[in-house]
C-alpha positions in Angstrom: -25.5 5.4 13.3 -27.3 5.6 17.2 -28.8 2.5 16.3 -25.8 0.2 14.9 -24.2 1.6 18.3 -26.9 0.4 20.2 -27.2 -2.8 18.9 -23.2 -3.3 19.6 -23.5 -2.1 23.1 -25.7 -4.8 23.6 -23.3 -7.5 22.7 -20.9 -6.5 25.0 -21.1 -6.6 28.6 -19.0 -4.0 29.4 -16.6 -1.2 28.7 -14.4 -2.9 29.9 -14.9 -6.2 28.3 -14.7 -4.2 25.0 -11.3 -2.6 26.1 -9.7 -6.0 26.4 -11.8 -7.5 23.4 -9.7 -4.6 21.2 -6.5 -5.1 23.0 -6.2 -8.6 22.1 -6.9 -8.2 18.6 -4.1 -5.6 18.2 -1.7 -7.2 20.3 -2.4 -10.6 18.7 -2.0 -9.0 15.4 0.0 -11.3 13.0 1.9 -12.6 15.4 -0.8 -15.4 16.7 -2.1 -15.9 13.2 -2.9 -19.8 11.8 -1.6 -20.5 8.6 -4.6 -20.3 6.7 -6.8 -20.7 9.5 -10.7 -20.2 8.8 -12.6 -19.5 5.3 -13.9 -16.5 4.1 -17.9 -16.6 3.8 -19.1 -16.1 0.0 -19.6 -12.4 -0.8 -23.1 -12.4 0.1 -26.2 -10.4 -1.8 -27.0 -7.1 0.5 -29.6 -7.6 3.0 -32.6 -5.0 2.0 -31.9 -1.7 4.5 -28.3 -2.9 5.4 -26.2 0.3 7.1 -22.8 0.4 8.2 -21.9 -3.2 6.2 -23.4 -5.0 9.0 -26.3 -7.7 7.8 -27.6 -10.7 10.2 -24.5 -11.8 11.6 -22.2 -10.5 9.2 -20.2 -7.6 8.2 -19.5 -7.1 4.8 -16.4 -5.0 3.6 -15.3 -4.6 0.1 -12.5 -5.4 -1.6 -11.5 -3.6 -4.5 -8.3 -4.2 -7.0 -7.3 -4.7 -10.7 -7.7 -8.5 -11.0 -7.3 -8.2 -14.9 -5.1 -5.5 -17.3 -1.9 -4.1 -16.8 -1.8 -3.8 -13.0 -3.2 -7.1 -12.4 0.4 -8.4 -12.2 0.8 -6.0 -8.2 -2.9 -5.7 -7.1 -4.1 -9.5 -7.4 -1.2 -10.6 -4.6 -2.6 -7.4 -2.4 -6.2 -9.0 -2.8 -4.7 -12.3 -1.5 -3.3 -10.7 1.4 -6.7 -8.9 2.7 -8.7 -12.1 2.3 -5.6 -14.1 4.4 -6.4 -11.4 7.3 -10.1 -11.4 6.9 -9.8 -15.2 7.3 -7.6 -15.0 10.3 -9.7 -12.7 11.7 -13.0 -15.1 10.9 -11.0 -17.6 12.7 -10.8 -16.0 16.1 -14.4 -15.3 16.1 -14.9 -12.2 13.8 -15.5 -8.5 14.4 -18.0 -7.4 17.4 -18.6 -11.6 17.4 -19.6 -11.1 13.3 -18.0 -12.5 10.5 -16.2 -10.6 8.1 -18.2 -11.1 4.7 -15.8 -9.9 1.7 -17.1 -8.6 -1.0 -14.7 -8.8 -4.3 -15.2 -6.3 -7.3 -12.2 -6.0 -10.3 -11.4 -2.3 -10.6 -9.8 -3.8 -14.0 -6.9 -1.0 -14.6 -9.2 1.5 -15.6 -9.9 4.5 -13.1 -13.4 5.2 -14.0 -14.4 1.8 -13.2 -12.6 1.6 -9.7 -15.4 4.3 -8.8 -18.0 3.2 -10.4 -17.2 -0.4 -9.0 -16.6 1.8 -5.3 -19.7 3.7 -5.7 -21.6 0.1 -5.8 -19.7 -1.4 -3.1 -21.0 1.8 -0.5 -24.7 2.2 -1.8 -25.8 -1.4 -3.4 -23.8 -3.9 -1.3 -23.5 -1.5 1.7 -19.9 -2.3 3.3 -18.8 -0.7 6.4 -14.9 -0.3 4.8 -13.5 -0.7 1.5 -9.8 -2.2 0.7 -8.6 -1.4 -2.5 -6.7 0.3 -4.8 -2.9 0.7 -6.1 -2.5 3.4 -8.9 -2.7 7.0 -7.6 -5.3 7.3 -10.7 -7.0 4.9 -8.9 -7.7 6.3 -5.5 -8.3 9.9 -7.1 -11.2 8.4 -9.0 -12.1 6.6 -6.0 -11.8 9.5 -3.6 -14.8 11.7 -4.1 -16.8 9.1 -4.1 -16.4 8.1 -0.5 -16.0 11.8 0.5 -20.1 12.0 -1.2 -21.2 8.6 0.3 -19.1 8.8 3.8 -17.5 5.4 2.9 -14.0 4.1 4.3 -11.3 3.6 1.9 -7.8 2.0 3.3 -5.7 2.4 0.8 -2.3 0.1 1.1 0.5 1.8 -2.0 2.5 4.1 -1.4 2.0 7.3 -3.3 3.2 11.2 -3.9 1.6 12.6 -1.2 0.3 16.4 -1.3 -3.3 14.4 -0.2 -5.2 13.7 3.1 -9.0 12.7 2.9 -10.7 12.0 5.8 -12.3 9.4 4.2 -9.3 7.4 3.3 -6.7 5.5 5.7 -3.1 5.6 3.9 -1.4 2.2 5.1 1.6 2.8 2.2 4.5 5.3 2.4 4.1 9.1 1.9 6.7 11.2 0.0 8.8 11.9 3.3 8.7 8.1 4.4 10.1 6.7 0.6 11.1 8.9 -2.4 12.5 12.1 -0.3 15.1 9.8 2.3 15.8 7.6 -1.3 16.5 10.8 -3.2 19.3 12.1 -0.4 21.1 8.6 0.4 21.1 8.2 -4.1 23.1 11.8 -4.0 25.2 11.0 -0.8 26.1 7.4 -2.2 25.2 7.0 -5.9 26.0 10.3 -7.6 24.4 13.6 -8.6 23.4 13.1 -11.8 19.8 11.6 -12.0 17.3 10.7 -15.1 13.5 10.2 -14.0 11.6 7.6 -15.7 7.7 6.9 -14.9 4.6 6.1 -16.6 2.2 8.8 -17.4 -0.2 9.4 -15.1 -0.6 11.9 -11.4 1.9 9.5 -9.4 5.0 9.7 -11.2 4.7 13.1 -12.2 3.8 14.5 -9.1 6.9 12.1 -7.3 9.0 13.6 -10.0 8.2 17.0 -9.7 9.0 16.3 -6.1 12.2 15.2 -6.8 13.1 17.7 -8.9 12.7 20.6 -6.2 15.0 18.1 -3.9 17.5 18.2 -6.2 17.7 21.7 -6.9 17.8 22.0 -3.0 20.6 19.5 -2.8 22.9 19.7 -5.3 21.6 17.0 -7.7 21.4 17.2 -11.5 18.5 16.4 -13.6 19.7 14.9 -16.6 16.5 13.7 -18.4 12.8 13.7 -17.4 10.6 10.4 -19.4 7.3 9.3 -19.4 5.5 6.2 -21.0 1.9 5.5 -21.1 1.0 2.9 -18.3 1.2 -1.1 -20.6 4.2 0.2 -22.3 6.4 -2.2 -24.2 8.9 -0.2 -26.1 11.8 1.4 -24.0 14.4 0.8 -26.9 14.0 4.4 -27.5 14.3 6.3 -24.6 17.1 3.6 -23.4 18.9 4.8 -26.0 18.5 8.4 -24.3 19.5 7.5 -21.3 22.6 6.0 -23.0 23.2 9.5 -24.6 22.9 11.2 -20.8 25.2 9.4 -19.0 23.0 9.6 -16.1 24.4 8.4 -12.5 21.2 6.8 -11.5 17.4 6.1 -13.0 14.8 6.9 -10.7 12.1 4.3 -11.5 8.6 5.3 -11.5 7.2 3.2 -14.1 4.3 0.8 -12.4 2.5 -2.3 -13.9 4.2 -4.7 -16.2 5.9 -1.9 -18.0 8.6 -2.9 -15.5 9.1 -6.1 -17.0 9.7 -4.2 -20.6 12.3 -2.0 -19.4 14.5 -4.2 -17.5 14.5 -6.9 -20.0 15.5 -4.2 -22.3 17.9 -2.6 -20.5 19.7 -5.6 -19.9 19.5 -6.6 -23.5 21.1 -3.0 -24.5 24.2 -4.3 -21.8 23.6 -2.3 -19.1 23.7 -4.0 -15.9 23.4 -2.8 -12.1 27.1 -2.5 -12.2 27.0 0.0 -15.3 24.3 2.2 -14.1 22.2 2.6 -10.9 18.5 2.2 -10.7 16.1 3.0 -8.0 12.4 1.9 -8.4 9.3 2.8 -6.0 7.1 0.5 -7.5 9.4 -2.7 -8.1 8.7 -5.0 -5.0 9.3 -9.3 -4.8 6.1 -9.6 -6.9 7.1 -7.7 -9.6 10.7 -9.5 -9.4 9.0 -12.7 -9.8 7.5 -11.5 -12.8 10.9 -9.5 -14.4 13.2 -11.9 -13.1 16.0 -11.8 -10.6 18.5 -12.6 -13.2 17.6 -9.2 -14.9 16.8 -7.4 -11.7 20.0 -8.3 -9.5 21.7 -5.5 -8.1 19.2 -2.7 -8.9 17.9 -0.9 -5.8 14.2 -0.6 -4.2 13.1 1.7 -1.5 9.9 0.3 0.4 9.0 0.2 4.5 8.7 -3.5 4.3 10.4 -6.6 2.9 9.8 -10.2 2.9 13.2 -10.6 4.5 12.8 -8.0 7.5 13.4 -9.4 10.0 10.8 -9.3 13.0 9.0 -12.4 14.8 6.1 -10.8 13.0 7.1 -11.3 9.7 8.3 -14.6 10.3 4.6 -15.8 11.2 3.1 -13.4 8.1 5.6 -15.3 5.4 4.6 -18.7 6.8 1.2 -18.2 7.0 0.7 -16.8 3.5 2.9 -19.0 2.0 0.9 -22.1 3.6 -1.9 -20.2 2.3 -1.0 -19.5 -1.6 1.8 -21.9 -2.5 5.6 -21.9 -1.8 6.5 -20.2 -4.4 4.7 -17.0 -3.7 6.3 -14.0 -2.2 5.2 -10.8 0.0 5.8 -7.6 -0.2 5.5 -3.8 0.9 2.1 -3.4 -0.9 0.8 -7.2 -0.2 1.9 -6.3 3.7 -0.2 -3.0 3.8 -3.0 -3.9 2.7 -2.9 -6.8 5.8 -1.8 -4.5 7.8 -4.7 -2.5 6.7 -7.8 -5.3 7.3 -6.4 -5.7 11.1 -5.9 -2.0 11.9 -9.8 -1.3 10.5 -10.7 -4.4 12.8 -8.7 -3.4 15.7 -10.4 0.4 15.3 -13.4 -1.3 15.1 -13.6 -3.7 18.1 -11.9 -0.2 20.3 -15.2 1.8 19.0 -17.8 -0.9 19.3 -19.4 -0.2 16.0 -18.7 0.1 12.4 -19.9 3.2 12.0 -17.3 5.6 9.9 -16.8 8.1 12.6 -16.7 6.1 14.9 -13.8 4.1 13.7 -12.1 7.2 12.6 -12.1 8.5 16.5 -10.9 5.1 17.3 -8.3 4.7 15.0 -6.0 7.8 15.9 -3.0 7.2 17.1 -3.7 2.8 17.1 -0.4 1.0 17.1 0.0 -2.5 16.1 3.6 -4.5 15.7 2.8 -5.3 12.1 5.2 -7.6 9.8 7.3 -4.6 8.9 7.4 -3.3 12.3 5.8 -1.2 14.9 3.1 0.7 13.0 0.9 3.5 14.4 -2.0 6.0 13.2 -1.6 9.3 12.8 -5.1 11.1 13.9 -4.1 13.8 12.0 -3.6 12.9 8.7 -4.8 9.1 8.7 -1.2 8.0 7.4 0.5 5.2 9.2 4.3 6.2 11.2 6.2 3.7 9.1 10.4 3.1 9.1 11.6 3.9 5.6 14.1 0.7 4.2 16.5 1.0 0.6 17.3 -2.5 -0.6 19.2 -4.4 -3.0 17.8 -7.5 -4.9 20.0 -10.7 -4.3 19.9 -13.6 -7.1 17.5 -15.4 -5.2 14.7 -12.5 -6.0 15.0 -11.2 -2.5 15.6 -8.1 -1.2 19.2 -7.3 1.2 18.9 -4.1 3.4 21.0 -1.5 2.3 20.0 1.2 4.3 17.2 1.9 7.3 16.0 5.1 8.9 15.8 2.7 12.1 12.8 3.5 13.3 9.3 4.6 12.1 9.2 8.1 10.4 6.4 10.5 11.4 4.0 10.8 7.9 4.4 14.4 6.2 2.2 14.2 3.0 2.2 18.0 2.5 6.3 18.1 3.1 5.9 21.0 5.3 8.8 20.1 7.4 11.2 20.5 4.2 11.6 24.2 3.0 12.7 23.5 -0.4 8.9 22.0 -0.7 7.2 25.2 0.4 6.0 25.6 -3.2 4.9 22.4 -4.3 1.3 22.9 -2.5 -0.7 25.0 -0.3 -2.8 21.9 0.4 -2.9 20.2 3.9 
């Protein structure tokens, strides 16, 4: 640790060369970016007796997603989005005047493998940082693992909350900053009556049990509680339930291509947007590219970010990754967290003057950055990002119109303390 920190103070001529050094970084953010500016150096083999992900004039940080199985179809696009900012990044001269050296593992939709592919990144190849993850099964597999090995996860979904590691950086929505403000404006605006559908694993079922305590607090009705095993196919079934409810709205939890299954479905069975409202949490513009707009038009999202929000920031992002990746790809809240993510690690970075993990965690608190989505900042306390909460429609054309905004960034309460109907969820935090 004294030693990586000695090494960087030599670099730099000054505190206060360093100061400005960091604020340029975060105040060039996105916004400064060159479409597909600079190239990613190879992930290199680990130098013998690398520490803190630094090796010769590198830094190596992992990246870690399901490039293959069921979630394939949401994580690849995040991957992309990491090694566009790592390649920005290389193109203004690096990190502490290194390049950034990305090392790529395939946590391949299967949890034990993201930590067993984690635990290799940290002690074989020797990152400074890991970026990774989507499924909350993933990231609780992944967890303990950097908690043992003091590793640096930024983690870019959003999820159920009830969770704060010091080892992990949350750049997705908490509970209070997507499913809780989506839950109240569905009861003031869509109805009372609500079915919850998700696949079977800790997110959904946590989100749901959520939900269910908001709408006993609020005057909502649950009429029918489902869950599917992630890959899924058949929703003829429980379509058919949900029929038989009469249900005002369908809170969506299902994730992966399970998505595509339902909808298609649901449209076969003559149930349009029109008929019945339906809310997802884990249906962005890639997963539309992959269902369809023609079978997802009208149905409801709630995210932080869209490719359509509108800030000079986002404008840059969209160009820059489309120039990148081909016209016909699309952002979205996940792809734009886990960017934000690579520049708020760098930005934390440059500020301490090292890579070392507690060092960047000191830096990080309270770090604001005008991201694509909007003005972002770090909360020391629980290492989850202030972030403004959006509900959207999709259009025919696949994108997103904004339906409803809180307006400005909401502070991050994974535990929901500031709700008293959540008092009895957990007596985490």
């Amino acid at each position: 640790m004294n030693q990586a920190k000695t090494k960087t103070r030599k670099r730099h001529i000054g505190k206060s060369l360093l100061a400005a050094v960091s604020l340029a970084l975060v105040l060039a953010g996105c916004g400064q970016n060159e479409p597909g500016a600079g190239g990613a150096s190879p992930a290199a083999s680990p130098a013998a007796g690398a520490s803190s992900g630094e090796s010769g004039d590198g830094i190596k940080v992992g990246i870690l997603h399901s490039l293959s199985g069921t979630m394939a179809i949401s994580e690849v696009s995040v991957k992309d989005a990491e090694m566009m900012a790592i390649d920005e990044i290389n193109a203004k001269g690096g990190v502490l005047g290194k390049q950034l050296v990305p090392v790529v593992e395939d946590g391949a939709s299967d949890w034990p493998t993201f930590a067993e592919k984690a635990r290799k990144l940290l002690s074989e190849d020797k990152v400074a940082t890991v970026f990774g993850g989507w499924t909350s099964a993933s990231r609780k597999a992944m967890l303990p693992v950097f908690e043992e090995l003091n590793g640096l996860l930024w983690y870019p979904v959003q999820y159920e909350g009830l969770e704060s590691s010091p080892n992990i950086f949350y750049t997705g929505a908490t509970t209070n900053q997507q499913i809780v403000p989506a839950v109240s404006w569905l009861l003031e605006n869509r109805g009372k009556k609500m079915y919850l559908l998700g696949s079977d694993y800790v997110f959904p079922r946590t989100a749901n049990k959520i939900i269910k305590a908001q709408l006993a607090a609020e005057g909502g009705e649950l009429a029918g509680e489902e869950y599917t095993p992630l890959g899924h196919t058949d929703y003829t079934t429980i379509i058919s339930k949900i029929k038989a409810a009469k249900p005002d709205i369908v809170f969506n939890t299902l994730n992966g291509d399970s998505n595509v299954a339902f909808f298609k479905q649901l449209k076969d069975a003559g149930i349009s947007a029109a008929d019945l409202t339906t809310l997802s949490v884990s249906v962005a513009e890639e997963e539309i590219r992959g269902i369809g707009a023609d079978v997802l038009e009208g149905h409801l999202a709630a995210w932080n970010y869209y490719q359509t929000t509108d800030t000079p920031a986002n404008k840059t992002f969209v160009e820059a990754y489309k120039a990148k990746y081909g016209a016909d790809r699309v952002t979205a809240d996940p792809i734009e967290a886990g960017y934000d993510a690579v520049y708020l690690w760098a930005a934390a970075v440059e500020k301490a003057g090292s890579t070392d993990v507690a060092a960047v965690k000191e830096a990080a608190k309270e770090l604001e950055w005008d991201a694509p989505e909007g003005k972002v900042k770090i909360d020391g306390e629980t290492q989850h990002l202030y972030k403004t909460v959006r509900i959207g429609e999709v259009q025919a054309d696949g994108q997103f119109k904004e339906v409803w905004s809180s307006g400005e960034p909401v502070q991050p309460d994974p535990y929901l303390k500031t709700y008293a109907w959540a008092s009895s969820l957990s007596s985490g935090g």
